[in-house]
C-alpha positions in Angstrom: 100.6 104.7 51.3 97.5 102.8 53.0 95.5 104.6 53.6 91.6 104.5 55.2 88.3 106.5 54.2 85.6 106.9 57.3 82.0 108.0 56.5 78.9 108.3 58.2 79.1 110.8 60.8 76.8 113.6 61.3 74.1 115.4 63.9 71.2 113.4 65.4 69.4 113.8 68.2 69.4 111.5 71.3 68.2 108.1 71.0 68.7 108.6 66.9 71.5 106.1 65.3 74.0 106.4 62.8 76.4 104.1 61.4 80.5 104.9 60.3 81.8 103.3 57.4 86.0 102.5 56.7 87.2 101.5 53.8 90.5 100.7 51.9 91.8 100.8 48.8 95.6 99.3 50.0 94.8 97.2 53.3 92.5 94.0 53.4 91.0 94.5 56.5 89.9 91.2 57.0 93.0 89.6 57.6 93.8 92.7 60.3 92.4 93.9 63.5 90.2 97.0 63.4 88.8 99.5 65.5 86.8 102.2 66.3 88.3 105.4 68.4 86.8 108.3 69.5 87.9 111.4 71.1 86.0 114.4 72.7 87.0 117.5 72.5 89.4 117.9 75.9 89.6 114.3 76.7 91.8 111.1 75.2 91.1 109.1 72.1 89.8 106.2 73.4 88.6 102.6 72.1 85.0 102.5 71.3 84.9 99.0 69.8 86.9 96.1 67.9 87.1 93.1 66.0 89.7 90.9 65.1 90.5 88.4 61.7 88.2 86.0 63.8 85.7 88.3 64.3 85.9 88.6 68.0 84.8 91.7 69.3 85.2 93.9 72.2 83.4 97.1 73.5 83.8 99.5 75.5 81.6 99.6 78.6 80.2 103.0 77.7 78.8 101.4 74.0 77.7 98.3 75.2 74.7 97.1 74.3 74.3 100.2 71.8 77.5 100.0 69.1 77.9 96.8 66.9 81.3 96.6 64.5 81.2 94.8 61.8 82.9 94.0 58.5 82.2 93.3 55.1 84.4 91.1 53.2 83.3 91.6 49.8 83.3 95.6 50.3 86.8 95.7 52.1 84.8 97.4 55.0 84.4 98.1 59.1 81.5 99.2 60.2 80.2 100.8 63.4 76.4 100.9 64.5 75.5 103.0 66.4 71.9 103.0 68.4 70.3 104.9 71.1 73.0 107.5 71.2 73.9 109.6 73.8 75.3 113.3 74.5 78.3 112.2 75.9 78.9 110.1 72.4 79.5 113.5 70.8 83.3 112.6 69.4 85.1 112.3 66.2 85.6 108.7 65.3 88.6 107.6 63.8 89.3 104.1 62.0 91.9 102.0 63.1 93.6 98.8 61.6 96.7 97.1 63.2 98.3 95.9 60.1 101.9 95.7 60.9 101.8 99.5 61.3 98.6 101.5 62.3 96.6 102.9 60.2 94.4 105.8 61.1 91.5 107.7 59.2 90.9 111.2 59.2 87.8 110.8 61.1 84.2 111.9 61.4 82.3 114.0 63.3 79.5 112.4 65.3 77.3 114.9 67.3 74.6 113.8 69.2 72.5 116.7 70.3 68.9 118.3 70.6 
């Protein structure tokens, strides 16, 4: 079973940044889409950020500006910057990659508080 390993969540204050890490073991991500979800606690998971096998990328409005995904090819890994975060970027992230089936990870907290 594919499967997907997130890391890099944790507390920081507001303006701090953290980055989330995804990794596999059974899926080359390269050659799939992946993405970054979040979801608060009462609301919908919700796309934060995404990038394609070309490397396009899309945001969300809400990150824009502040979140950067990336991979690395050699290390089978997504990545999500985060910068100048916010309160209302308090969430667990979850990993996502489209390959044939999706593919979540378990997720990580993120809180952002002071």
């Amino acid at each position: 079973q594919a499967q997907l390993v997130e890391s890099g969540g944790g507390s920081v204050q507001p303006g701090g940044s953290l980055r989330l890490s995804c990794t596999s073991s059974t899926i080359i991500i390269q050659r799939n889409t992946a993405a970054w979800y979040r979801q608060a606690p009462g609301k919908e998971r919700e796309l934060v950020a995404g990038i394609t096998p070309g490397t396009d990328t899309r945001y969300a409005d809400s990150v824009k500006g502040r979140f950067t995904i990336s991979r690395d090819i050699a290390k089978n890994t997504v990545y999500l910057q985060m910068n100048s975060l916010k309160s209302e970027d308090t969430a667990v992230y979850y990993c996502n990659v489209k390959a044939g089936y999706s593919y979540w990870g378990q997720g990580t907290q993120v809180t952002v508080t002071s």
